[in-house]
C-alpha positions in Angstrom: -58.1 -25.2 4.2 -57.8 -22.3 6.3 -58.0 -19.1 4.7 -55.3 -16.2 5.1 -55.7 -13.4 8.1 -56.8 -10.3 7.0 -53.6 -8.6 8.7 -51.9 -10.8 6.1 -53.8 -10.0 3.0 -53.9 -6.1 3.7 -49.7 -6.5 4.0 -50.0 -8.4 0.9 -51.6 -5.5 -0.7 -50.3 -2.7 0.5 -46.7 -3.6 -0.6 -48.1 -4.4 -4.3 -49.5 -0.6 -4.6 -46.3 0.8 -2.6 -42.7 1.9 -4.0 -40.1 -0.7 -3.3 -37.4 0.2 -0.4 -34.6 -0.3 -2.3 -32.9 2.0 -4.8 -33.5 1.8 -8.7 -29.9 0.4 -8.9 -28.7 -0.7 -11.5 -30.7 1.2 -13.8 -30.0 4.7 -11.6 -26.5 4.5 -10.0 -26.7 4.3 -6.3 -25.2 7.2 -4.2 -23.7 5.5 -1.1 -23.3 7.7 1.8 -19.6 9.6 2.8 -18.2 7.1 5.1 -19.2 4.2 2.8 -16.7 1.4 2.5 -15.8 0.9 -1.2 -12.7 0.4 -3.4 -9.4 1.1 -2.2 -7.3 3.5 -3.9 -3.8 4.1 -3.7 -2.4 7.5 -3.6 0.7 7.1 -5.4 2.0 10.7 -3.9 1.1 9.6 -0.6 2.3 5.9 -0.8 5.5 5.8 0.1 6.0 1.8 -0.5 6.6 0.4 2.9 4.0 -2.7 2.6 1.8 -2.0 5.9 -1.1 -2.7 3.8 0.2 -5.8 2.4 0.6 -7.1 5.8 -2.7 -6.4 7.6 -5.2 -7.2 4.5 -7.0 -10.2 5.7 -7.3 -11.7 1.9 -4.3 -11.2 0.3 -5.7 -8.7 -1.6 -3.1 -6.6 -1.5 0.5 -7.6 -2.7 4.1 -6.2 -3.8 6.9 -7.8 -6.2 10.0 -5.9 -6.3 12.8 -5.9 -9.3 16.0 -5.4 -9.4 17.2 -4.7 -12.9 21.5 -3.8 -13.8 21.8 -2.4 -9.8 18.3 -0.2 -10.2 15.1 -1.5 -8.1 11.3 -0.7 -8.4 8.8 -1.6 -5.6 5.5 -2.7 -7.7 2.7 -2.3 -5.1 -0.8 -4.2 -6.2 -4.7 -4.1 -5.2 -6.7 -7.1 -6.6 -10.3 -5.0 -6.2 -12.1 -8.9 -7.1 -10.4 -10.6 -3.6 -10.7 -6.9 -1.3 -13.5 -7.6 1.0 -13.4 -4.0 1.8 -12.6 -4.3 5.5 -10.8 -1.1 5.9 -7.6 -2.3 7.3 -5.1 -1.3 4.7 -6.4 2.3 5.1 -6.1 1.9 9.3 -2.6 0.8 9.5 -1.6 2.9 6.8 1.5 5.3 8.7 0.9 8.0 6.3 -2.7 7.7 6.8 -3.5 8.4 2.8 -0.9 6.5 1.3 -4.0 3.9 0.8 -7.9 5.1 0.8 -11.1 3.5 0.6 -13.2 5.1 -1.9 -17.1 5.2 -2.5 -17.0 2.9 -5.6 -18.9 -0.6 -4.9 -19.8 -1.8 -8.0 -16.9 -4.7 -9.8 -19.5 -6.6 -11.4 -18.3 -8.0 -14.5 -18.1 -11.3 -17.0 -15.0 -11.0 -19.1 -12.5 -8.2 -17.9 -12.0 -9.8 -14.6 -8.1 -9.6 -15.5 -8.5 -5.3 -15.4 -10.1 -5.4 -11.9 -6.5 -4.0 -10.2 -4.6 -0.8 -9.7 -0.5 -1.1 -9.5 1.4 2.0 -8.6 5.6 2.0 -8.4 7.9 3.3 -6.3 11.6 3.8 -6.1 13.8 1.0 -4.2 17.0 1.7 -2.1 19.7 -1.2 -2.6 22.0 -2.3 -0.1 25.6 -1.3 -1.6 27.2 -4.6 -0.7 24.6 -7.7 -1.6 22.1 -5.3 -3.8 19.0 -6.3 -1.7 16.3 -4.3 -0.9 16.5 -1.7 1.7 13.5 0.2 1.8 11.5 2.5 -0.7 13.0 6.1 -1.7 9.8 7.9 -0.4 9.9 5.4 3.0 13.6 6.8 3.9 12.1 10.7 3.1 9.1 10.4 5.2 10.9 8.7 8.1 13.6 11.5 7.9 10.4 14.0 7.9 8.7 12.3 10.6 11.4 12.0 13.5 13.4 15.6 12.3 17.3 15.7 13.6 16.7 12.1 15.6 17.5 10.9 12.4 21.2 11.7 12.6 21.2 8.4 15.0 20.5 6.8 12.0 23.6 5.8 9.8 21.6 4.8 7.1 19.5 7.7 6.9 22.6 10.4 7.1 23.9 8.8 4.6 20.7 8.7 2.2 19.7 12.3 3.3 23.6 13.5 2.1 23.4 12.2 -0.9 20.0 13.3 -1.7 20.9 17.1 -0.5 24.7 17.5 -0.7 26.6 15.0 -2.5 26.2 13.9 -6.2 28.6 10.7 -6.5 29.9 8.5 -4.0 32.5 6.3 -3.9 31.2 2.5 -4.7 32.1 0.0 -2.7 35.3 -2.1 -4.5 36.1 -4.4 -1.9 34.5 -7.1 -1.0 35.8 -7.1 3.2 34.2 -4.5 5.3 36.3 -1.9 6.1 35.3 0.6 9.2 34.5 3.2 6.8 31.7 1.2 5.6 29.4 1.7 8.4 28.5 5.3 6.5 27.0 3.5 3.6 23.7 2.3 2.9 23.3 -1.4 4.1 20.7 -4.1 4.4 20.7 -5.7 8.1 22.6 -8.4 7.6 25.2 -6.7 6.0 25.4 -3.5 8.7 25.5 -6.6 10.8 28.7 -7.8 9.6 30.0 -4.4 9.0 29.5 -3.5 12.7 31.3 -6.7 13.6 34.0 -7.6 11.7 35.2 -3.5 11.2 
């Protein structure tokens, strides 16, 4: 039997009389530095609903469910903070660049409330006045109108959401069911701009 170097017995011992390296945690919360990746966050002032996040997050972390409820729609955005791996991504490719941030929080650890490890926000949904499918969130057709100024007048869909946001209370609803060449100044999904371009 050989017997241990000395370089290895003085290691031995030096690290028994010696603090350890690591922090105290769990016992003293850790501190993690500024640009630490943690929990995301969403900021549901900044958010404006448009999904980016949803479709960049490597883990499916991140999803949305929208409801349409007697002609009224809500945008139910979702983290799931037991899949998120953290990665960043959802904060990167976010367009308003807040709408979703990684905080410093690390620490999910838990046995039984598993079920409360998520944060939902909501956000207002535009319907298309023919079908009633989603067009795109309230706060999505504001910023893009913010973002691009008086381009957006080459929009048809956005003159006619910013009128009746700023200028006009009630509008006429839409009573028959062919498209009539009026129609292109209402709010439409694609398909059904599609077919009011066309057959109008």
């Amino acid at each position: 039997m050989k017997y241990p170097k000395l370089r290895e017995i003085k290691g031995a011992l030096k690290s028994l009389f010696t603090k350890p390296y690591t922090t105290k945690f769990p016992f003293i919360p850790h501190i993690p530095f500024s640009s630490f990746r943690g929990k995301p966050y969403y900021n549901e002032e900044k958010c404006m609903g448009c999904t980016a996040c949803v479709n960049v997050c490597p883990t499916a972390a991140l999803s949305f469910q929208d409801l349409i409820e007697k002609e009224k729609g809500k945008r139910i955005l979702k983290i799931n903070w037991d899949v998120c791996i953290e990665c960043g991504q959802c904060q990167l490719n976010c367009p308003t660049e807040t709408g979703i941030e990684l905080s410093t929080e690390y620490d999910i650890s838990t046995t039984e409330d598993r079920e409360e490890l998520y944060q939902t926000i909501e956000k207002e949904l535009i319907l298309c006045e023919n079908c009633k499918n989603p067009v795109a969130c309230k706060d999505h057709l504001l910023w893009t109108i913010k973002k691009i100024g008086p381009l957006y007048t080459a929009n048809t869909t956005l003159i006619t959401f910013q009128q009746r946001i700023f200028f006009i209370s009630d509008f006429i609803p839409k009573d028959k069911e062919e498209f009539l060449r009026a129609d292109r100044f209402r709010i439409f999904c694609p398909r059904c701009r599609r077919e009011a371009v066309f057959v109008s």
